[in-house]
N, C-alpha and C positions, 0 to 999 in steps of 0.2 A: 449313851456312848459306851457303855461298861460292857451293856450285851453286844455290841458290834464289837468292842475289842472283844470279847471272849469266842464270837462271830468265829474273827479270822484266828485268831490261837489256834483252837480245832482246827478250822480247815488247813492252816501249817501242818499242824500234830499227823493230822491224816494225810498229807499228800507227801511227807518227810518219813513217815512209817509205812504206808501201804504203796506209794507212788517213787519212793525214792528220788523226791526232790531236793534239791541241794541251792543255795543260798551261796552264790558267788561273790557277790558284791560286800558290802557294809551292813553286819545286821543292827546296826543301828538309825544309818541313815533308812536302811527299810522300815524301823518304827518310825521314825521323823515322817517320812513324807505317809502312811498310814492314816497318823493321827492329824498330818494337816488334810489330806484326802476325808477322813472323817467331820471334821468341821467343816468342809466344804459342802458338806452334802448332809451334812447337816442345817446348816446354816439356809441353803437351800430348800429344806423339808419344815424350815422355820416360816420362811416364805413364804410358802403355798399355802401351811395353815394358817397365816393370818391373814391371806389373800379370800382364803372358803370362807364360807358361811357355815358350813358343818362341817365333821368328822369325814362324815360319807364323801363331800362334794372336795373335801379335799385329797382322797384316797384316789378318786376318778382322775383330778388333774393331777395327783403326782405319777399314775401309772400312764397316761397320754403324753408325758412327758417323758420320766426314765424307759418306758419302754423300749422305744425307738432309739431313744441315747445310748441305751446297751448296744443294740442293732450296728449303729454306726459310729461306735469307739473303738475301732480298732481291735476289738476285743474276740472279736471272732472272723473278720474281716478284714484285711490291711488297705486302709484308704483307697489306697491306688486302683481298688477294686471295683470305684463307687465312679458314680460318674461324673465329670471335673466339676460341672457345674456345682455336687453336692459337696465335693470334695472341702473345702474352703468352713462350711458349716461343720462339715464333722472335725476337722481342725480344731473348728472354735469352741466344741461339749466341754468339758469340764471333766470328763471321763476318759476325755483322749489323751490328754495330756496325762495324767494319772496311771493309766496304761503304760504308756511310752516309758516313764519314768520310772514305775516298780518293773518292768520289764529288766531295764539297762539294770537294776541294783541285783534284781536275782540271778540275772545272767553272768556278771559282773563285770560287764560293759563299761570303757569309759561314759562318764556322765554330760555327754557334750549337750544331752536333751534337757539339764536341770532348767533352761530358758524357761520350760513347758510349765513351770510351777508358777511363772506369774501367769497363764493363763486363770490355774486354779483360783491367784490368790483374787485376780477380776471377780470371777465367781462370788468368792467367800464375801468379800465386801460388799458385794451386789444384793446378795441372799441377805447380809445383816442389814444394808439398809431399806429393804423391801420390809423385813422383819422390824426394822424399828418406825418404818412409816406407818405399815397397817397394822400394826397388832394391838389389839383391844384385849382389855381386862371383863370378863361380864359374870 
């Protein structure tokens, strides 16, 4: 968790110095929802590796997963984009909501999207109890 915060630090530092990005909203509620977006996706990464049987096999299912989830979070793409029937799924990522919501706080948007955090918090629960059903000591 230490290197993903020091992660986004830099990538702030560098888009605030070379990008002249600016932080409209709350820079605190923007560490709040960071470090809940970090547990999520954490918690999720906890998941998979007690799901694999190895290292390797867990490296495969997490990129078969986050890869596409980057694809259709909104992240480079505004849903609307996608076709209805996917629409609804990409709704549902765990990356969409996450998006939506550091969006509204850097732009400094009202936060009428903060709803989108209990999609996260589904996630994060989900990811802990996958992580506390399969995870073996060996």
């Amino acid at each position: 968790m230490i290197f993903i915060a020091l992660g986004v630090i830099i990538l702030f530092i560098v888009g605030i110095i070379f990008f002249n990005v600016q932080v409209l909203g709350s820079f605190w509620a923007l560490i709040g929802v960071i470090i809940f977006g970090m547990a999520t996706f954490l918690s999720l990464g906890s998941a998979i590796g007690s799901i694999a049987k190895s290292p390797r096999v867990a490296n495969v299912i997490s990129m078969i997963i986050f890869m596409p989830m980057i694809f259709l979070s909104d992240m480079f793409l505004p849903i609307s984009a996608f076709p209805s029937g996917l629409q609804p799924i990409c709704k549902a990522l765990p990356l969409t909501p996450l998006n939506i919501v550091l969006r509204d706080i850097v732009y400094g948007t009202p936060l009428d999207e903060l709803w989108q955090l209990g999609i996260m918090a589904g996630w994060l629960i989900f990811g802990i109890f996958v992580t506390l059903k399969f995870f073996k000591w060996e």
